[in-house]
N, C-alpha and C positions, 0 to 999 in steps of 0.2 A: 692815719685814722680817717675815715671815710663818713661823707655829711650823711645823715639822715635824711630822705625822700619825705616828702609828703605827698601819700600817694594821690588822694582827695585831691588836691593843687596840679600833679601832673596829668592827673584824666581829666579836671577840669579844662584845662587848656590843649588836651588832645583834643576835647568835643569842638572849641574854637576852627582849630586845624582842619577836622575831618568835615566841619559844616562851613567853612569857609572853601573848601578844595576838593570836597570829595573823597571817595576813598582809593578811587584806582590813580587820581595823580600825585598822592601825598608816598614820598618814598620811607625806607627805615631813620634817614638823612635829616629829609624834613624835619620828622618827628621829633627828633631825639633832639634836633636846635631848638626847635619850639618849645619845648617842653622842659629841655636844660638838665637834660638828661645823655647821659652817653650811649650808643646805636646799643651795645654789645648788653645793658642795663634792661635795656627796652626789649630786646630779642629773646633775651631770657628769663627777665620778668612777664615779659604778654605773649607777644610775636601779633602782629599788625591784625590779627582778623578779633584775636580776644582785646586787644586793646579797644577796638571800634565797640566790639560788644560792650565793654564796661564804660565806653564813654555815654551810648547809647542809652544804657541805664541810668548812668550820673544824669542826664538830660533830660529824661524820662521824669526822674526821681524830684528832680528841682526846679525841673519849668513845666513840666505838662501834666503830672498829678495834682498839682495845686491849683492849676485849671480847670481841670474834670471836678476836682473838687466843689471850689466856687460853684464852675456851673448847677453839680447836683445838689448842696443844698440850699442856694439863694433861693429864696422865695418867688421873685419874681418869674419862675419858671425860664419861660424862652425869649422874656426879655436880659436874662444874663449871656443867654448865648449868644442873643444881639449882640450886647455890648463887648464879648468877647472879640468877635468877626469884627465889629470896628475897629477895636485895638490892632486888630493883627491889620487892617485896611491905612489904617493912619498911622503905623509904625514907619521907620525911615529905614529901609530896608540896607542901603550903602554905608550906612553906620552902624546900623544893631540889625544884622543880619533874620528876618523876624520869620522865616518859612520855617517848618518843622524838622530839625534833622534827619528823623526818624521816615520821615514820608521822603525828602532828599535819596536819602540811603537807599530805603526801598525801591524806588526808582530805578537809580543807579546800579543795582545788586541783585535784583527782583529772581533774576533766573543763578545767580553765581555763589550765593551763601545760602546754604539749608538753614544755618545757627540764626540768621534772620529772621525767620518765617514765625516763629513761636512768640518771639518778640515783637511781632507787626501783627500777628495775630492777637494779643492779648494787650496793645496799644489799641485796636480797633475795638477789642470788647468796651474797655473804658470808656474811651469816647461814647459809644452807644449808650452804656449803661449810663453815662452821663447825661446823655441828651435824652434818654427815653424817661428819666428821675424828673428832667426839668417841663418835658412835655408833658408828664401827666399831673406836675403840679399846676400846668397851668390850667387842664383841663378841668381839675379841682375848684379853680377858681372861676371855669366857665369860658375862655377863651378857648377851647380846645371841643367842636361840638361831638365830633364823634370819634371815642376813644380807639375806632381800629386802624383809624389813619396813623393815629403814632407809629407805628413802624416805618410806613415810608415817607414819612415826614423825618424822622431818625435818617434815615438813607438820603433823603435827599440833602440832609445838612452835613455829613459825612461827605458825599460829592461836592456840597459848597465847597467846602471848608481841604479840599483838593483844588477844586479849581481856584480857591486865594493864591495858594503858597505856587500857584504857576502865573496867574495872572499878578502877584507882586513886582513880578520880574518888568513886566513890562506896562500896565495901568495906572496911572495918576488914582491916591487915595479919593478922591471925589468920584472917579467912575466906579470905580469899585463901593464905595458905599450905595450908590442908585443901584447896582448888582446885587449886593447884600441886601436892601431891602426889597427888593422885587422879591427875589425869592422867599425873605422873611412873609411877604403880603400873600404867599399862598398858604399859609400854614391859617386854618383859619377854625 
């Protein structure tokens, strides 16, 4: 008789995997230890490029929509998105891994998986629609004096919020905060 998987449990801990290592050095090997699953289970249940997709989405699903979230409907506008960018600045990167897998991936893949593209595409709507919900709540409140700048005030936090998940690698959370509020200081 053969145990029952819990798939939820095994892409959880693929998403570990793939954002700990990447996707081109993680083998069928890897996985299949990590995960506590057998190679032969895993090749014919996913095969290594849908498994990353479905981790992607598990990751997607349960760390960064619930972000987009917060960000669009807190009230305080673009002071949630602050407060966002400091967590991710004062996160312990060598212990809870805090860059985005999804932008990692991207990265890494950018030219090598079409199946990416729609899913980085429609991660980057969110985020916008997120940050453009919270900018024009602020502008509601008057922080924000001329509503055509939201767009590229949207982009330029979009480009922050790239340059963290590079600069965690190597920046003490104190520089990176004086960096996050410089650019918060031009949004005005």
């Amino acid at each position: 008789m053969s145990k029952r998987i819990d798939q939820t449990q095994v892409i959880k801990k693929a998403v570990s995997i793939f954002w700990e290592n990447g996707y081109r050095a993680v083998s069928y090997q890897d996985l299949a230890e990590g995960m506590g699953i057998s190679k032969s289970f895993l090749y014919n249940q996913w095969g290594k490029e849908q498994l990353l997709l479905d981790s992607i989405d598990s990751y997607l699903s349960n760390n960064i929509d619930p972000v987009f979230s917060f960000i669009e409907n807190d009230k305080r506008g673009v002071e949630a998105i602050r407060e966002v960018y400091h967590e991710v600045a004062n996160s312990n990167y060598n212990e809870d891994p805090c860059t985005c897998m999804l932008m990692n991936v991207a990265l890494e893949l950018r030219n090598e998986m079409d199946s990416l593209r729609p899913v980085y595409d429609q991660f980057l709507k969110n985020m916008r629609r997120s940050y453009t919900a919270a900018l024009h709540c602020t502008h509601k409140a008057g922080g924000i004096k001329d509503v055509r700048k939201i767009p590229e005030y949207v982009e330029m936090l979009v480009g922050l919020m790239f340059g963290l998940n590079l600069l965690l690698h190597y920046k003490p959370s104190k520089e990176l905060i004086v960096y996050i509020d410089s650019c918060f200081a031009l949004i005005e």
